[in-house]
C-alpha positions, -999 to 999 in steps of 0.1 A, spaced: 339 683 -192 337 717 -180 301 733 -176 302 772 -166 269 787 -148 250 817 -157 222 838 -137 202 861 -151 184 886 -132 193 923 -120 170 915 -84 205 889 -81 226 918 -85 208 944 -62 208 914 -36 170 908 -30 172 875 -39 199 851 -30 213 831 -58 200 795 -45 199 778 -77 240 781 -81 246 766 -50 223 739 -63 235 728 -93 270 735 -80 266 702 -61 244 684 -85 271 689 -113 298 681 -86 280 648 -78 280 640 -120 318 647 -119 315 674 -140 335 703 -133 320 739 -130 348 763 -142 330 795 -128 295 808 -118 285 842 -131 254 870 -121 242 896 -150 215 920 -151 183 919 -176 203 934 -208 201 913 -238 238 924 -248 251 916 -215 237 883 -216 248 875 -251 287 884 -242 284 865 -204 274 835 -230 302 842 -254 325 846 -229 316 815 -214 315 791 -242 351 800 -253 360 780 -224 336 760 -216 320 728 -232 285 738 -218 272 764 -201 239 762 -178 213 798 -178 189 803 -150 163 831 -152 150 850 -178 122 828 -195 94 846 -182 64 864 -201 73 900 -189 94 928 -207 130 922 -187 126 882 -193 151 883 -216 175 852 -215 157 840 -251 166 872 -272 199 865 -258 203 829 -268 194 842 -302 216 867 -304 243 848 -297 239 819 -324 229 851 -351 194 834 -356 162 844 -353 132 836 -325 101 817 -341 68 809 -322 66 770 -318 27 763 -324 31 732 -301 43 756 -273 14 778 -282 -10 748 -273 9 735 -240 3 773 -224 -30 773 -234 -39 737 -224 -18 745 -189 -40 774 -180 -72 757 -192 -64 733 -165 -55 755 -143 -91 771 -150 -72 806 -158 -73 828 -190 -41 831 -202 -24 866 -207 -15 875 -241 22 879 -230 25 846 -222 31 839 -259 61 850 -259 69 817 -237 66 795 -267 95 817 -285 126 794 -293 158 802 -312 159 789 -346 179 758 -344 167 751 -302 148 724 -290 124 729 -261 130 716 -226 100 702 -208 90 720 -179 57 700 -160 61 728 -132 57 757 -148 43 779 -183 83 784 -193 99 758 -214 134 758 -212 159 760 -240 188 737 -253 213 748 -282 238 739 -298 266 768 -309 299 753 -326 294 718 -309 292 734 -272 256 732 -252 233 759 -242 211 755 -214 185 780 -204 164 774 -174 137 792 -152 150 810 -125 119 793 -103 138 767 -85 114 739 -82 108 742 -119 146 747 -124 155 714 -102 130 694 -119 141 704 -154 177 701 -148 176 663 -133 152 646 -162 168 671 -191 198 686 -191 224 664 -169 212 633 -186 220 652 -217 254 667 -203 266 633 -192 260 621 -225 282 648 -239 304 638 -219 308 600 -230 302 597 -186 290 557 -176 250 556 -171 256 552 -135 266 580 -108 263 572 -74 274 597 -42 276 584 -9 276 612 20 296 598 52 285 624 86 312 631 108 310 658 139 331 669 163 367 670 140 380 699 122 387 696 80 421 693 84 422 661 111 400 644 91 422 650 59 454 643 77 434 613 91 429 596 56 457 606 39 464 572 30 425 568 18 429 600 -1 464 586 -19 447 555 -35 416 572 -44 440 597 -59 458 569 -78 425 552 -90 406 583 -102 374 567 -93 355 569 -69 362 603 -52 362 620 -24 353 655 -14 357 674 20 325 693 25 328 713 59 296 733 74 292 745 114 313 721 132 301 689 117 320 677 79 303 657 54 326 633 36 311 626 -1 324 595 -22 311 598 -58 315 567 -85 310 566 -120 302 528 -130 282 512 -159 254 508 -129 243 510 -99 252 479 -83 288 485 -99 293 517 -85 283 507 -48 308 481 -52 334 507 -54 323 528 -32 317 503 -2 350 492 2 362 534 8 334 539 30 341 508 56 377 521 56 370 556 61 347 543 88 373 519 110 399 556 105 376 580 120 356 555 144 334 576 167 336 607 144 311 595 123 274 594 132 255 586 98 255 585 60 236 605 32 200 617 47 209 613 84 208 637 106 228 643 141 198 653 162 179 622 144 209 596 157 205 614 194 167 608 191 172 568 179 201 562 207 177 578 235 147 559 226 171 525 223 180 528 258 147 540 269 157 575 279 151 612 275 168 644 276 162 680 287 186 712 277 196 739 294 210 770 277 229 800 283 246 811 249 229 791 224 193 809 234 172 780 227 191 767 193 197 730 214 163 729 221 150 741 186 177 710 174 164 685 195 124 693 183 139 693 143 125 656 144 97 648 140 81 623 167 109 644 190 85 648 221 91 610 230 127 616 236 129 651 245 114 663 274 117 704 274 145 729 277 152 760 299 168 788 286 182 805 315 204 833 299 201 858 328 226 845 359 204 846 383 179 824 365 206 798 365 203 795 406 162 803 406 156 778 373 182 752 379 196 753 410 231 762 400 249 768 432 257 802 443 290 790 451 299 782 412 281 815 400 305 834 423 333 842 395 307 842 366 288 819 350 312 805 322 326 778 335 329 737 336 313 738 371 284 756 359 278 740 328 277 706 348 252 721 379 228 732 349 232 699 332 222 682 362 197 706 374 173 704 345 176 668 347 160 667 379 135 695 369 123 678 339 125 645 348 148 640 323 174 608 319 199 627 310 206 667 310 226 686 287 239 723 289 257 750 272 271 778 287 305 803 272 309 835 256 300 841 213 308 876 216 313 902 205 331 914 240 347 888 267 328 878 298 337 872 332 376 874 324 371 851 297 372 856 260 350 852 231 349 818 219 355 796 255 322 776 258 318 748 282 291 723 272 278 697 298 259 661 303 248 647 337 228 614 340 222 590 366 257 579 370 276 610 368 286 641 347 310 651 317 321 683 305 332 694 271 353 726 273 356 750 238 377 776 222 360 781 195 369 810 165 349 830 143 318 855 151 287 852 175 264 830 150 293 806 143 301 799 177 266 793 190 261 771 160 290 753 169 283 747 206 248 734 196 266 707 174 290 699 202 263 695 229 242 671 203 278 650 194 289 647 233 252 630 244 257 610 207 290 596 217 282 589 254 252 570 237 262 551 220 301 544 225 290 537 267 318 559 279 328 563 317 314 593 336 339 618 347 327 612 384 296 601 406 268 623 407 
């Protein structure tokens, strides 16, 4: 089955709000294993609506509107649902009475305007909307689907989950049961992880279910297995067996499955052994520490951070040897006598530090992108050097990630220290 995706509102268009709800059911349609052919933005015209639906219905089986079923003048996704199926709008006494019934409760008068809320296409049925005044719309035009949504996305999430994909995937003939499993990894670019499971991706391939998608986002990749099975229980069973082999192929890369997080797994590996951590940052500005407080009950692991972005605050703050400053303060040296410094100034078990260029212009002889993250504890230090591409936000996002994965692995995988400290 493929579902095309419609937005309605000119504010998309001009840019003052970002198109959210796309991105959205993107992945909730992906998850289904339903294919979305294309995503498209129009303005408030009734005619451009009408043709962005014709146009996608002539290839498409479904096609899924957001925006446009509000009370005011430019809500106008309705008159376009009717135009395109050449019928008619009627006022559905029943919808009359939920408006009316909502804003009694809500201890409001309702506006007059919102009438026009309980306007369907002749031939439509009304999707429930318990979030909201606007019912949504469902249609059938030559045996293909028309869902119209609010634009609201709570509202818009709610009605899509309990309406319209149970109602797509039975369109679609799909099994009852759709399961996704989301494997972390961190650490390992797209394209080592696919060359890494080539073999995995071969058989799934072959079999056609369960899948497996690549989904890669600031230096970590999430790894999604989806199965279609006449239940639940059946489609873990097919997805189990992928998962443990993905698992024993990319070994440390991994750090947690579907809601976990990679600052939560540093947080439950520190408080296992009993220890704590302090940052200190150069590039990053703070982002380590604002990662390592994202958790909450955080404070019992993490003991503070110092941002020391200035050079000389990196001998005052940390005691970073004058010595290592001396050809500028990028470097593995550095990044290992901050490490260690805020350690001792915190109190912390373990220190962790980021120091490197993100740009836009080279520093100290050394080019954007070279970042040097480091880890000192009681028995020694390591060092992670970077060259990392792409513009200032990427790389600092990208350090922070690599400073969180270095303490993660020397957690819990017990590796050697690089020397005595």
């Amino acid at each position: 089955m493929r579902v095309d995706l419609l937005a309605v509102g000119t504010e998309l268009l001009l840019g003052d709000i970002v198109n959210g709800n796309a991105a959205w059911l993107g992945r909730r349609l992906a998850d289904a294993g339903i294919d979305v052919g294309r995503s498209v933005v129009v303005g408030d015209e009734v005619g451009v609506i009408a043709a962005a639906l014709r146009d996608a219905l002539a290839v498409a089986d479904a096609v899924v509107v957001t925006g446009g079923l509000g009370p005011t003048h430019d809500d106008l996704t309705r008159d376009a649902v009717a135009a395109l199926a050449g019928v008619a709008l009627r006022r559905e006494p029943a919808l009359v009475q939920g408006l009316r019934d909502r804003y009694a409760a809500l201890g409001r008068q309702m506006p007059a305007r919102n009438l026009v809320q309980a306007d369907l296409p002749e031939g439509a049925t009304a999707l429930p909307n318990d979030r909201g005044t606007a019912p949504g719309i469902r249609l059938v035009v030559d045996d293909r689907a028309v869902y119209a949504m609010p634009g609201v996305p709570h509202e818009m999430e709610a009605m899509f989950t309990t309406a319209v994909l149970p109602d797509l995937l039975a369109r679609a003939g799909r099994p009852a049961a759709i399961v996704s499993r989301v494997i972390h990894t961190a650490g390992v670019y797209e394209s080592v992880l696919a060359e890494a499971l080539a073999d995995v991706v071969t058989g799934l391939e072959a079999a056609g279910n369960p899948t497996l998608a690549f989904l890669p986002a600031g230096g970590r990749v999430r790894l999604r297995l989806t199965a279609h099975a006449a239940d639940r229980a059946a489609a873990d069973a097919l997805i189990s067996p992928v998962e443990k082999e993905i698992r024993r192929v990319l070994g440390e890369a991994v750090y947690g499955v579907d809601g976990d997080t990679l600052d939560g797994a540093v947080h439950r590996l520190l408080a296992t052994a009993g220890a704590t951590v302090a940052s200190a940052e150069s590039l990053t500005g703070g982002g380590l520490g604002a990662a390592l407080t994202e958790m909450p009950g955080s404070s019992a692991t993490f003991r503070g951070g110092v941002v020391s972005y200035a050079t000389d605050l990196k001998r005052t703050l940390l005691d970073v040897p004058a010595d290592a400053l001396a050809g500028g303060a990028v470097s593995a040296e550095v990044a290992v006598a901050m490490a260690d410094g805020v350690r001792r100034r915190l109190g912390a078990t373990y220190g962790l530090s980021t120091t490197g260029v993100a740009g836009p212009d080279p520093q100290d002889g050394q080019p954007v992108g070279t970042v040097f993250v480091g880890l000192a504890g009681p028995g020694g230090h390591r060092v992670r050097p970077l060259r990392l591409s792409g513009d200032r936000e990427r790389v600092r996002g990208y350090t922070v990630v690599a400073a969180l994965d270095l303490l993660r692995r020397h957690l819990e995988f017990a590796r050697p220290w690089d020397a005595p400290r």
